[in-house]
C-alpha positions as CSV (number, residue, x, y, z in Angstrom):
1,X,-7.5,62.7,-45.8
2,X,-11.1,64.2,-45.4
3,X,-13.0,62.7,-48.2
4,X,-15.3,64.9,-50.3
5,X,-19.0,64.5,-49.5
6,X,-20.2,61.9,-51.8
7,X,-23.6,63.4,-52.0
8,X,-21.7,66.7,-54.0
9,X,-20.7,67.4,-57.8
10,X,-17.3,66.1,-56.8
11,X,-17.5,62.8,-55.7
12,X,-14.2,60.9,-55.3
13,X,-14.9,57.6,-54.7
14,X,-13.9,55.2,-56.8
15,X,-16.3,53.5,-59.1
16,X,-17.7,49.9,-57.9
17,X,-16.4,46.8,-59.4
18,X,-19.6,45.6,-62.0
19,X,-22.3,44.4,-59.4
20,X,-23.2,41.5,-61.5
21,X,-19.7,40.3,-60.9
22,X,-20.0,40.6,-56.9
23,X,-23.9,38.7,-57.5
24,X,-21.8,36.0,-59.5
25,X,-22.3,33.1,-57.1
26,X,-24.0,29.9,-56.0
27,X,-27.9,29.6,-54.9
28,X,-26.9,30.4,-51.8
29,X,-28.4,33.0,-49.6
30,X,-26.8,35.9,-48.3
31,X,-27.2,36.1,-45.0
32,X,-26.5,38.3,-42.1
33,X,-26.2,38.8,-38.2
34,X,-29.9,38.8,-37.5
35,X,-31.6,38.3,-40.7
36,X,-31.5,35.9,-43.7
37,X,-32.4,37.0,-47.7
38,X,-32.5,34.7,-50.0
39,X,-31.1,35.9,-53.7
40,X,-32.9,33.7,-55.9
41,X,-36.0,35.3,-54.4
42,X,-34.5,39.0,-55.4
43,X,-36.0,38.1,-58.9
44,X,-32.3,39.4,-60.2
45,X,-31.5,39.5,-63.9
46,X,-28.1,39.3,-64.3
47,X,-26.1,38.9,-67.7
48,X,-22.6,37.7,-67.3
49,X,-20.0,36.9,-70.3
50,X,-19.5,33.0,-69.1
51,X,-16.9,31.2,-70.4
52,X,-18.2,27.9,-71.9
53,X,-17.7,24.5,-70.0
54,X,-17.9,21.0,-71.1
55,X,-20.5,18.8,-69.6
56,X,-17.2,17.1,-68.8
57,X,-13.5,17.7,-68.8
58,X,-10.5,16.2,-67.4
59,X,-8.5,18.9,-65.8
60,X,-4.9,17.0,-64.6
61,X,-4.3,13.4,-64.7
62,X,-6.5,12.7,-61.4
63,X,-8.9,15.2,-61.9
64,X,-12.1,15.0,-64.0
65,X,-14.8,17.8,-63.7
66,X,-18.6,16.8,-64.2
67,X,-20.0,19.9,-64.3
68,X,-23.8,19.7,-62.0
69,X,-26.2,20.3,-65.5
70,X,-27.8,23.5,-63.4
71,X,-26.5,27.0,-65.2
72,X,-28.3,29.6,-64.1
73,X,-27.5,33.2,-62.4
74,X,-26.5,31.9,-59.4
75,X,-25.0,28.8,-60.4
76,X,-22.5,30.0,-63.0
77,X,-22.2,27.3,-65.4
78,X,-23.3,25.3,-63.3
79,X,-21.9,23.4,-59.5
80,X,-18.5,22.2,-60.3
81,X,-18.2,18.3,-58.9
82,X,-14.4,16.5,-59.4
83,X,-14.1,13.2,-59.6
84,X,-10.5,12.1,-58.5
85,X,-7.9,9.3,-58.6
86,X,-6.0,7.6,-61.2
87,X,-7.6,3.6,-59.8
88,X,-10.5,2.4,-59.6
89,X,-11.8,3.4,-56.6
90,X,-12.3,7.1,-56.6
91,X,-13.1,10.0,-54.7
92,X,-15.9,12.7,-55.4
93,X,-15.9,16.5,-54.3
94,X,-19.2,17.6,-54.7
95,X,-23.1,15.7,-56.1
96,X,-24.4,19.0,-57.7
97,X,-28.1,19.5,-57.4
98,X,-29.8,16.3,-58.1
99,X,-30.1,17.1,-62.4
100,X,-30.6,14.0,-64.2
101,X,-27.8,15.5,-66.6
102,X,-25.3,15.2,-64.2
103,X,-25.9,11.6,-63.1
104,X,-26.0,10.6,-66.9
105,X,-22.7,12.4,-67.2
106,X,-20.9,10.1,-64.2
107,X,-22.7,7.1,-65.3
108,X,-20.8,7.6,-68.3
109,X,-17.2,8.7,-66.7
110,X,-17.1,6.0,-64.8
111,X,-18.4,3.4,-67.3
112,X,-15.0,5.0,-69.4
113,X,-12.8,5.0,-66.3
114,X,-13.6,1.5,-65.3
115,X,-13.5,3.0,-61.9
116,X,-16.3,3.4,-58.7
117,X,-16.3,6.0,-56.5
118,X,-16.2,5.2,-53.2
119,X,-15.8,8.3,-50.9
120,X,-18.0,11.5,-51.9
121,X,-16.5,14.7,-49.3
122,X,-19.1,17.6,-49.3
123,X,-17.7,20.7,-49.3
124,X,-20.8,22.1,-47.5
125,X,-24.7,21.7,-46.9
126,X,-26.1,24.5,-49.7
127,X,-28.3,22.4,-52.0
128,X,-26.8,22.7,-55.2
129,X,-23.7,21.0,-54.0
130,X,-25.9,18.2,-52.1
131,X,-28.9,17.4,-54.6
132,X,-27.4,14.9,-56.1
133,X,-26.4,12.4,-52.9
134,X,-29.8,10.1,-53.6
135,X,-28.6,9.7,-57.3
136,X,-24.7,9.2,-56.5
137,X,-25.9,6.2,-54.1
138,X,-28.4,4.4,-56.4
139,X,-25.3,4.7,-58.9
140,X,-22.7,3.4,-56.3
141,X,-24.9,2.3,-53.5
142,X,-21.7,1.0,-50.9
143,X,-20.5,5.3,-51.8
144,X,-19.6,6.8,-47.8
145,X,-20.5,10.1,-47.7
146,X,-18.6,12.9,-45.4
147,X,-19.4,16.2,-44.2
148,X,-18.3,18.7,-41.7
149,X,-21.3,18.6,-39.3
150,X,-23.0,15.7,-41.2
151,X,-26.3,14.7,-41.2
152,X,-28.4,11.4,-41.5
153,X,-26.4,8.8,-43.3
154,X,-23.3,10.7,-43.3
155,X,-19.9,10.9,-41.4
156,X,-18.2,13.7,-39.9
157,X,-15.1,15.3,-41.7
158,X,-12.6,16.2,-39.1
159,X,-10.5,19.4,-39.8
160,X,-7.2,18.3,-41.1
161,X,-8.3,15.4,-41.7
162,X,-6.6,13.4,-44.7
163,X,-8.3,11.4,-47.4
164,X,-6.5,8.7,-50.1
165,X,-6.9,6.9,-53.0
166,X,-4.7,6.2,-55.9
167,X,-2.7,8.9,-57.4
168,X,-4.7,11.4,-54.8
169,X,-4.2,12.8,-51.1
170,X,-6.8,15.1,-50.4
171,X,-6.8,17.1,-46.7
172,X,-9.6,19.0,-45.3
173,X,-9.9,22.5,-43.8
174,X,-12.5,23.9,-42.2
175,X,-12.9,27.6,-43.8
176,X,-16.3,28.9,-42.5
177,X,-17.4,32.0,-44.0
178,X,-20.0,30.9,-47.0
179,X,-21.1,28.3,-44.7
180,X,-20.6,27.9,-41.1
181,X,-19.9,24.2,-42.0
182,X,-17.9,24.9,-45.6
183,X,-14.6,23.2,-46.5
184,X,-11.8,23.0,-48.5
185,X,-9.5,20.1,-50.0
186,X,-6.1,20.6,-50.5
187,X,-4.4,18.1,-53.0
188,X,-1.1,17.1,-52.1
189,X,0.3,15.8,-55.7
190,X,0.0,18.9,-57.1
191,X,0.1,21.7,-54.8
192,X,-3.7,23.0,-55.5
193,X,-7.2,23.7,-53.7
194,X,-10.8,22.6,-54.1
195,X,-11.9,25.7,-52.8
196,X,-15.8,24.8,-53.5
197,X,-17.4,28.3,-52.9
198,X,-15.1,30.2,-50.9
199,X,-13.1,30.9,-54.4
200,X,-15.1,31.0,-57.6
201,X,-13.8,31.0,-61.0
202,X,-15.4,34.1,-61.8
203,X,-16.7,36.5,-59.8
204,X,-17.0,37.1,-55.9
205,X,-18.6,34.5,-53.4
206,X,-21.1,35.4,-50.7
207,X,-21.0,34.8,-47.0
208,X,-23.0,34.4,-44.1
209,X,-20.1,36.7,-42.0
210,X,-17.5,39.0,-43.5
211,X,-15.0,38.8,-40.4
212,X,-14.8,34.4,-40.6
213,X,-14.9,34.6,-44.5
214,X,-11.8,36.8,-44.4
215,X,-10.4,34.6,-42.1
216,X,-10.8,31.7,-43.9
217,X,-9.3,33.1,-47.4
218,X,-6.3,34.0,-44.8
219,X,-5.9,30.5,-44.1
220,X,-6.3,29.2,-47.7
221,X,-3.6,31.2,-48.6
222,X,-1.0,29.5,-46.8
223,X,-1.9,26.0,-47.6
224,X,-1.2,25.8,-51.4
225,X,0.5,27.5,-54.3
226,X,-0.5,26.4,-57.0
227,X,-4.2,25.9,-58.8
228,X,-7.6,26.5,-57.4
229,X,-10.3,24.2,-58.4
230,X,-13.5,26.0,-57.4
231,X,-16.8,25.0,-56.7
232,X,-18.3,26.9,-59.5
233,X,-16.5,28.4,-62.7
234,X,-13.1,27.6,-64.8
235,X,-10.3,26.2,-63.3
236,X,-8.2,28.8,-61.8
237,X,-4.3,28.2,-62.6
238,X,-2.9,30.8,-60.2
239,X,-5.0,30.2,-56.8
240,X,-3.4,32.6,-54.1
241,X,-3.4,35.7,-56.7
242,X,-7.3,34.7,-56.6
243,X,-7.6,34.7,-53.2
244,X,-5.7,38.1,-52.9
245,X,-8.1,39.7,-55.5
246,X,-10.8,38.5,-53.3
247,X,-9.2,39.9,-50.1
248,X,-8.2,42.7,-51.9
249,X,-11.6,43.5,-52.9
250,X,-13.4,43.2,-49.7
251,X,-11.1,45.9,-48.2
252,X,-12.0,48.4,-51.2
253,X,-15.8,47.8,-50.1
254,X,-14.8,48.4,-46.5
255,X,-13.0,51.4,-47.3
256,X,-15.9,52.8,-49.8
257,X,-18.6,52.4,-46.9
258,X,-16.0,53.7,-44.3
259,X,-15.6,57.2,-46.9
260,X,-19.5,57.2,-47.4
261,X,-20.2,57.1,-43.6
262,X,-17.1,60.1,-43.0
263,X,-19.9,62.3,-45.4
264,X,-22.7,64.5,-43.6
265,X,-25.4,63.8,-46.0
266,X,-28.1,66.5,-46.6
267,X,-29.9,67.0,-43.6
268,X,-25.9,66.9,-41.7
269,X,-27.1,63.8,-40.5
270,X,-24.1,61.2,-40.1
271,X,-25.8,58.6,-39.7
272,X,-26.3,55.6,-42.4
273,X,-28.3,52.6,-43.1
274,X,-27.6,49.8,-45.4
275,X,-29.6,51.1,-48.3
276,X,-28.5,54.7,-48.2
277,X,-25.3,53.5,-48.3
278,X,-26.1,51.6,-50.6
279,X,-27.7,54.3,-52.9
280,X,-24.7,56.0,-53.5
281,X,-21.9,53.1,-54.1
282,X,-24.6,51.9,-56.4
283,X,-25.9,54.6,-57.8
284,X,-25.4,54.1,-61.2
285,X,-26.9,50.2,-61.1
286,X,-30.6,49.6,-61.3
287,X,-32.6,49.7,-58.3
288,X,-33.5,46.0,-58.0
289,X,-29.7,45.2,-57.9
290,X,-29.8,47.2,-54.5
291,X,-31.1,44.9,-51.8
292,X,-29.1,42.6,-52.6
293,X,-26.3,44.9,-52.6
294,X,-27.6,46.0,-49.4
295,X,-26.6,42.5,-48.2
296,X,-22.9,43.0,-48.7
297,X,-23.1,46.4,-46.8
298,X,-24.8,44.8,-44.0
299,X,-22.1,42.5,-43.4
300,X,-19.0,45.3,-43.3
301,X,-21.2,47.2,-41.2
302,X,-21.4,44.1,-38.9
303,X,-17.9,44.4,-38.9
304,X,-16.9,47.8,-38.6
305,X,-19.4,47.7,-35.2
306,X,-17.8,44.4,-33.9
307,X,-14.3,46.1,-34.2
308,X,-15.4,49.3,-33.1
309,X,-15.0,51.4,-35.4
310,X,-19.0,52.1,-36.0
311,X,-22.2,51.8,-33.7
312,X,-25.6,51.6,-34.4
313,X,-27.1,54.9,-34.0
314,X,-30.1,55.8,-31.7
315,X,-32.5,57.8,-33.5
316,X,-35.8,55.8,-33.8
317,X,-34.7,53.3,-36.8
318,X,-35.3,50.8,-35.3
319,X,-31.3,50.1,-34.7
320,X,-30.7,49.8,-38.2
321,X,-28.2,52.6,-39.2
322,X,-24.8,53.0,-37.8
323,X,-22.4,56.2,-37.3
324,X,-19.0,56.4,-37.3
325,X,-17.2,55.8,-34.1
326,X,-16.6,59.1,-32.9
327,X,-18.9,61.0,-35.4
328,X,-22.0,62.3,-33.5
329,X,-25.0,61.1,-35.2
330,X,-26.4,64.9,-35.2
């Protein structure tokens, strides 16, 4: 089908999913081949209908959430962090940020549990999700700490590698994408995913490369079937529909750069850069939504010129547009 130019009266395209949705994330940064850009630094406001969380919530019989006391734009609610077992000696996915909040909040979970926690797993290095190490140790001060490509003081989660206490066996996956270094835990007694912030519980995630990221939700999706706990938002009780939403909507971005780059724009012209693309998948959201929208466009771009199907286009930008494969950048 030869789409209709995008830049006419009869634009086809369909209509964006709500941008503040697709911003819905953690602190991260967005970053791409080449460059970084941090989002907190976009100065975004972004109003999103959050459902309400307790500071604390048990979610299955081994499963308590203590949410990270940091709500904000990027943050959701706040970093979810899951305390696990059914003994005394537990496991915890996740420190959150370092808020006193959250280290009054397990101070007082465990006090109630009469348990300890003696493994903490990191999902992966982003701040809000490792803040809180310092106040888990002077809390639990024998705590061993784990992370894919550890630093200082930690030790190295393996992929596949298994984890137990009572009532819970948790096994690791490497699923780079957000992070080079992010992982998930699948838990065994119940068929369900930590997905930390590959999966949110509202909203889309960001990534540092689009290809691995879609990789990665792949993966997840053959190694439960039943809830995903994520690392930010409610508790998701049908996991590999989430996961499909999230493929499914990558592949509608993909396809609405791929129709804006088929359009000659108003000079003929076929070549595009981030922003102008940008400009018109966006066009109805304000202006300082579109950098880091630009981010997101970026990455398919990345991918549609490692698969072929685009190239940069030589006219004196500096590299930074792309055409088409095929489509001569007139």
């Amino acid at each position: 089908m030869i789409p209709l130019c995008l830049y006419s009266s009869r634009q086809s395209i369909v209509p964006p999913l709500v941008l503040s949705n697709w911003l819905s994330q953690s602190s991260s940064a967005t970053i791409w081949k080449g460059s970084r850009q941090s989002l907190s630094k976009a100065r975004i406001q972004v109003t999103m209908n959050l459902t309400p969380l307790p500071d604390v919530k048990r979610l299955s019989p081994v499963c308590i959430r203590i949410l990270g006391g940091n709500p904000g734009k990027f943050t959701l609610q706040g970093t979810n962090t899951y305390l696990l077992g059914s003994g005394k000696r537990r496991i915890l996915i996740d420190s959150g940020e370092g808020k006193p909040a959250w280290a009054a909040s397990l101070r007082e979970v465990l006090k109630t549990e009469g348990a300890t926690v003696e493994t903490l797993l990191l999902s992966h290095w982003h701040h809000d999700h490792i803040g809180g190490i310092e106040d888990l140790r002077r809390i639990v001060p024998h705590v061993v700490v784990y992370k894919f490509d550890p630093g200082e003081g930690q030790t190295a989660i393996k992929d596949g590698q298994t984890f137990r206490t009572e009532g819970v066996t948790l096994t690791a996956h490497h699923t780079p994408g957000h992070t080079t270094d992010h992982v998930v835990f699948t838990l065994a007694e119940e068929d369900a995913m930590f997905t930390a912030d590959n999966v949110l519980g509202q909203g889309t995630a960001v990534f540092e490369d689009m290809t691995t990221y879609l990789n990665s939700l792949e993966k997840m999706k053959t190694l439960f079937h039943g809830r995903a706990y994520p690392g930010h938002g409610e508790l998701i009780n049908d996991g590999l529909r989430k996961i499909a939403e999230y493929i499914n909507h990558r592949k509608h971005r993909e396809e609405q750069v791929v129709q804006v780059m088929k359009c000659a724009k108003a000079d003929s012209r076929r070549n595009w850069t981030g922003m102008e693309i940008v400009k018109v998948i966006y066009k109805d959201v304000h202006a300082d939504l579109h950098p880091a929208a630009c981010a997101g466009v970026l990455q398919i771009l990345g991918k549609l010129e490692e698969e072929g199907r685009a190239t940069k286009a030589d006219d004196g930008v500096d590299g930074n547009s792309w055409v088409l494969t095929g489509q001569a950048a007139l």
